[in-house]
C-alpha positions in Angstrom: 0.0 0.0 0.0 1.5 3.6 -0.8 2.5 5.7 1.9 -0.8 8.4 0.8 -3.0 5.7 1.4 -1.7 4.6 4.5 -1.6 7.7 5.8 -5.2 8.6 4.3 -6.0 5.4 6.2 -5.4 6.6 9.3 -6.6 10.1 9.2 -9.9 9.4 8.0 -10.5 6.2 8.2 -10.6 2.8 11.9 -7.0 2.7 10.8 -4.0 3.6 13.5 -1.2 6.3 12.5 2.2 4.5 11.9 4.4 4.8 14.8 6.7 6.9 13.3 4.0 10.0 12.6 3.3 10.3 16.1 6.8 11.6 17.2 7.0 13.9 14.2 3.1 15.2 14.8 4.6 16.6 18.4 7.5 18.1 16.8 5.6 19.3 14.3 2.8 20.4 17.3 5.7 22.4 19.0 7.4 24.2 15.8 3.9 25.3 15.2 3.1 26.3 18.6 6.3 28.1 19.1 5.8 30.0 15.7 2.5 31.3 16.8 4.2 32.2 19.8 6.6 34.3 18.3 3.7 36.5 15.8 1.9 36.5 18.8 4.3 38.5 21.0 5.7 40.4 18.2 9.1 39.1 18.0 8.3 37.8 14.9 6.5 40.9 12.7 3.2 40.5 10.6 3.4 42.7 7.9 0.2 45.0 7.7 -1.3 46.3 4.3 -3.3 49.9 4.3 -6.1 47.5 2.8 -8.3 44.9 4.9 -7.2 41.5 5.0 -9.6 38.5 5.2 -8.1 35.4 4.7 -9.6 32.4 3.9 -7.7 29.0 4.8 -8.6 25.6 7.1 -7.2 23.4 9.8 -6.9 20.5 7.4 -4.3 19.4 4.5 -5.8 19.0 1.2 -8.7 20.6 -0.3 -11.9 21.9 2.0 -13.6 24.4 -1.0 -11.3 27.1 -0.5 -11.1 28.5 -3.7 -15.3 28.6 -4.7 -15.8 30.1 -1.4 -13.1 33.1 -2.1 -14.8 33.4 -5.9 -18.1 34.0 -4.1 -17.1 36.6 -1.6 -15.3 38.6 -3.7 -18.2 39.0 -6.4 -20.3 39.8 -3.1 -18.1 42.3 -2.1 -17.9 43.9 -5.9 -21.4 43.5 -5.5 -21.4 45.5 -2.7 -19.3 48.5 -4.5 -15.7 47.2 -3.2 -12.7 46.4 -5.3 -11.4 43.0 -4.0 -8.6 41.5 -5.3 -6.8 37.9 -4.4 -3.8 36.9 -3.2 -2.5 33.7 -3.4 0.9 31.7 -2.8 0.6 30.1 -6.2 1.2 26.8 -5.5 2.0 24.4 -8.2 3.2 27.0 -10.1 6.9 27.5 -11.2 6.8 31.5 -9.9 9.0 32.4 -7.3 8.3 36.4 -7.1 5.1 38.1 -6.8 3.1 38.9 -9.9 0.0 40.6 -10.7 -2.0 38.2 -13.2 -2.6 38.9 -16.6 -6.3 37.7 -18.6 -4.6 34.7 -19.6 -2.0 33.4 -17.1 0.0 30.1 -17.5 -1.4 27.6 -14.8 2.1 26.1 -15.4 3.4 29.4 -13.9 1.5 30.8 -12.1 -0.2 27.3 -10.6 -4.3 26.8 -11.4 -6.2 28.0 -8.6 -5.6 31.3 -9.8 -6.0 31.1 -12.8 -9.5 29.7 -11.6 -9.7 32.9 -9.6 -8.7 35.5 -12.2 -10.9 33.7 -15.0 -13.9 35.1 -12.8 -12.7 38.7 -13.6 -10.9 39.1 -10.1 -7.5 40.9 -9.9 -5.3 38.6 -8.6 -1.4 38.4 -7.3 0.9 35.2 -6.5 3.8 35.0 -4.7 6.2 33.3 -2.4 6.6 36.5 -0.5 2.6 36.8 -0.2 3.1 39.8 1.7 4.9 41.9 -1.7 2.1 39.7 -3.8 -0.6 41.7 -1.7 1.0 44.7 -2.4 0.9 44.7 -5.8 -3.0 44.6 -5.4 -3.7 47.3 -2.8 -1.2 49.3 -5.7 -3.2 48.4 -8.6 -6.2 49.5 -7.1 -7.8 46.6 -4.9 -9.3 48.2 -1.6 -9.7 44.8 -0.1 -7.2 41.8 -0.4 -8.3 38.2 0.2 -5.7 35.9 0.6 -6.8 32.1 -0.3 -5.1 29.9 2.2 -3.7 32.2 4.4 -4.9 30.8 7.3 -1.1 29.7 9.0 0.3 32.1 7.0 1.1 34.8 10.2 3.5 36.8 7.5 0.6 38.5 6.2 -1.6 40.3 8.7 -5.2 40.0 8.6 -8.4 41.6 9.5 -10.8 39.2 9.4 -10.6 35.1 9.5 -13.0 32.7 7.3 -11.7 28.8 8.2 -13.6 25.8 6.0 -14.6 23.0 6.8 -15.1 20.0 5.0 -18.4 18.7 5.8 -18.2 14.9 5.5 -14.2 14.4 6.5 -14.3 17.4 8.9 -11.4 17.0 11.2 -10.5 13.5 10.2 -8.7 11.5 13.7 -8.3 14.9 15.2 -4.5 14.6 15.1 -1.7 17.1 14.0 0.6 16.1 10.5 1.5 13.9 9.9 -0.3 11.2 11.9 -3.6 13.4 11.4 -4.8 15.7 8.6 -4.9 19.0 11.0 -2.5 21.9 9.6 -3.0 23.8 13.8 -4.8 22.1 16.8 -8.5 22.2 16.7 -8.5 25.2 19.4 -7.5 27.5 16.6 -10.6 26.8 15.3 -12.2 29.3 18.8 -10.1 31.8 17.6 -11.7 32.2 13.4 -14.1 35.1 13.2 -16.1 32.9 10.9 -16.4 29.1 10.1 -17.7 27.9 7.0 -19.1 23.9 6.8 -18.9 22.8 3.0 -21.9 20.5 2.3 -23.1 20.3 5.8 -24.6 21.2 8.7 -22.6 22.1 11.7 -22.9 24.4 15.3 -21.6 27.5 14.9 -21.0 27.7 11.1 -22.5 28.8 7.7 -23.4 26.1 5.7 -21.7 25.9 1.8 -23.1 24.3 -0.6 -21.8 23.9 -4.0 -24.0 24.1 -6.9 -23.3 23.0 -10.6 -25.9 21.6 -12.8 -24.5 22.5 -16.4 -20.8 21.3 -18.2 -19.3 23.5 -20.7 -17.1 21.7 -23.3 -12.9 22.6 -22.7 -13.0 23.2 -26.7 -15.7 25.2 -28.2 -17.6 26.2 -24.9 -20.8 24.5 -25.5 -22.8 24.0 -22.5 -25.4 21.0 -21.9 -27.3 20.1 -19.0 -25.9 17.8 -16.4 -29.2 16.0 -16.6 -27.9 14.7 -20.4 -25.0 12.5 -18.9 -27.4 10.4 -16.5 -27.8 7.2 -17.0 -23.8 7.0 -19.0 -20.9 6.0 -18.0 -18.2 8.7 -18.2 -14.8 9.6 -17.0 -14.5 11.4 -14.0 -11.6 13.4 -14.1 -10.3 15.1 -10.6 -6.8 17.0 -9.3 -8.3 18.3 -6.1 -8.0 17.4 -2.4 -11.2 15.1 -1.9 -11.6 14.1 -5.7 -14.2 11.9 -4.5 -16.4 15.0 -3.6 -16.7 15.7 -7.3 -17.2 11.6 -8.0 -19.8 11.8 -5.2 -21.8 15.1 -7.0 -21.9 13.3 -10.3 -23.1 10.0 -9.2 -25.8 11.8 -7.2 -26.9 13.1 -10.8 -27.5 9.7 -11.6 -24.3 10.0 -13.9 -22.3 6.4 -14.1 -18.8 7.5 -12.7 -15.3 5.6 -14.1 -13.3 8.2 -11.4 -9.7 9.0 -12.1 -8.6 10.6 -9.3 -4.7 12.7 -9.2 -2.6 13.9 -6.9 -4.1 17.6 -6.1 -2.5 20.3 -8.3 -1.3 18.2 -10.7 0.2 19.1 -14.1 -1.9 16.7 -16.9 -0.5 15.8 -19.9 -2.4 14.4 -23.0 -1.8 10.8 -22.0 -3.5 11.2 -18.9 -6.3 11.6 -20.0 -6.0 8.8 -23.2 -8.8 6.3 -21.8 -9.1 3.9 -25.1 -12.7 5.0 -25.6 -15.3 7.9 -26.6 -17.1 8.2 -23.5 -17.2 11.7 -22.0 -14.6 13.2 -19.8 -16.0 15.3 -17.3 -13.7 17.2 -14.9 -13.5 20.0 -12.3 -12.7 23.5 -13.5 -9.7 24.0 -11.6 -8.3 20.9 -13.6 -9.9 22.1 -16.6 -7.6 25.0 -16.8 -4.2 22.6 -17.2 -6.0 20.9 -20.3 -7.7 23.6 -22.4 -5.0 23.9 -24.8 -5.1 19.6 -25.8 -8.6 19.5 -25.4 -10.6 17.1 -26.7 -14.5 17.6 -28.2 -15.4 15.1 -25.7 -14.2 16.9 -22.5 -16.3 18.4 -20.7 -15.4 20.5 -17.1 -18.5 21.1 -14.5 -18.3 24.6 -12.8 -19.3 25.2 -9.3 -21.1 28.0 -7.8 -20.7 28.2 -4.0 -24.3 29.4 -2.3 -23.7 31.0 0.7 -26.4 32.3 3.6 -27.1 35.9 3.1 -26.9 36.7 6.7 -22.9 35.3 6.3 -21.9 37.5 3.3 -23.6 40.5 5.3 -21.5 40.1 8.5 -18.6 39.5 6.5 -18.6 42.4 5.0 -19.9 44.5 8.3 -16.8 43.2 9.7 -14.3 44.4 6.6 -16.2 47.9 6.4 -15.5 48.4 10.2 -11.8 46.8 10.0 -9.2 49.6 11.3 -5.5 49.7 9.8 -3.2 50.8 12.7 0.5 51.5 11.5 1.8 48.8 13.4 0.1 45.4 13.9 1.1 42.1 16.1 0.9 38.6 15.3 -2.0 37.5 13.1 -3.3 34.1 15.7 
């Protein structure tokens, strides 16, 4: 068995962690604690933009719905007459310094979240150095910066704190890295101004869902009803962190689902996606972006829309519009 299923064994599954994951989740417990330590006094500086902040991040490794959730607030907050823009670390991308996105930026690059992000008209910046990334935003214009998966990123101070949750896996075994799935101990979670559940219900936080009943062909943009595929077998196609989220939406269309599911962020080639037959490939957006220019007429990606309580986007924004930029600010925990 490969070490990613082992592991996926244990954090979310009757499975024990291996022996040797327990020593390294303390160390890695204690390097974590200690860093928040350091923000938290100020021995270690967060660097403070003259914009608000509000990051959007989880407790969890792997994917939790992240990136719909940041689409959706910042066309609420454009809705509401602010200028949001994105910053994001750009992972999977070959980019080292920050860059402000172009229309058409290379996923290889610039890594395909956001290029997700910035093909839904939002300004966006990538980085290593997030903080200089968010700069270039608050320069160009943006009067409000979300960073997407910024949560243990202290570098970058922040305003307001959105964590998600993943409503079927939530917290997996409840354990650090790498003998659990949690990035920071569950307490963290008391200290979020806002928790979002994706897919279901849970105390104290907004409920996500994630809504897509159309898929738009990669070449040509034709759109047909999800409703058309029921009853066929087809590809499934995912790159994410839970691929089987996206298997588990289609079958639940009555769609027949062959799932191929890779490593999250991956780079596709061509031959990936050779499957010896006609049947239809249908695959997330975010992957659909690494295969647009070797796309097939039988590919097909499934946008998302994330459908958020109103009473969540309003205090959301309450909370930016009343966000106060002193000179100086202290850790970001």
């Amino acid at each position: 068995m490969a070490i990613e299923d082992t592991l996926a064994s244990a954090w979310y599954g009757d499975a024990r962690p291996p022996w040797w994951t327990r020593p390294l989740a303390a160390l890695y417990g204690g390097v974590a604690a200690c860093r928040r330590r350091l923000y938290g006094s100020g021995l270690l500086r967060s660097e403070c933009l003259p914009v608000p902040v509000l990051v959007v991040g989880n407790l969890t490794a792997g994917g939790t719905g992240k990136t719909p959730l940041t689409i959706a607030l910042a066309e609420a907050l454009r809705e509401r007459g602010r200028r949001p823009g994105v910053v994001s670390r750009g992972y999977g991308g070959r980019r080292r310094g920050p860059l402000l996105l172009g229309d058409e930026p290379d996923p290889a690059e610039v890594g395909d979240e956001p290029c997700l992000i910035r093909a839904a008209g939002v300004p966006v910046a990538v980085g290593r150095d997030r903080p200089a990334a968010a700069r270039l935003l608050a320069e160009a214009g943006c009067d409000v910066v979300i960073a997407d998966d910024g949560l243990q990123h202290y570098r970058l101070a922040r305003d307001v704190e959105i964590c998600v949750v993943d409503g079927a896996r939530r917290f997996g075994n409840g354990r650090l890295l790498p003998a659990g799935p949690l990035r920071e101990p569950l307490a963290r979670l008391r200290t979020v101004d806002f928790v979002v559940c994706n897919g279901a219900a849970m105390e104290g936080a907004a409920t996500m869902r994630l809504e897509g009943a159309e898929a738009v062909a990669l070449a040509g943009g034709a759109r047909r009803p999800l409703a058309d595929f029921a009853g066929r077998a087809v590809h499934a196609v995912a790159a994410i962190g839970n691929p089987q989220r996206f298997f588990d939406a289609l079958r639940a269309r009555g769609i027949e689902v062959i799932g191929h599911a890779f490593p999250d962020h991956h780079a596709f080639a061509p031959a990936d996606l050779a499957f010896g037959d006609d049947r239809p490939v249908l695959m997330t957006d975010k992957d659909a972006v690494k295969c647009r220019r070797f796309a097939q007429p039988h590919w097909w990606r499934v946008p998302v829309r994330a459908e958020l309580p109103a009473g969540f986007i309003e205090a959301v924004a309450a909370r930016l519009e009343a966000a106060r930029k002193p000179a100086v600010r202290g850790g970001g925990a």
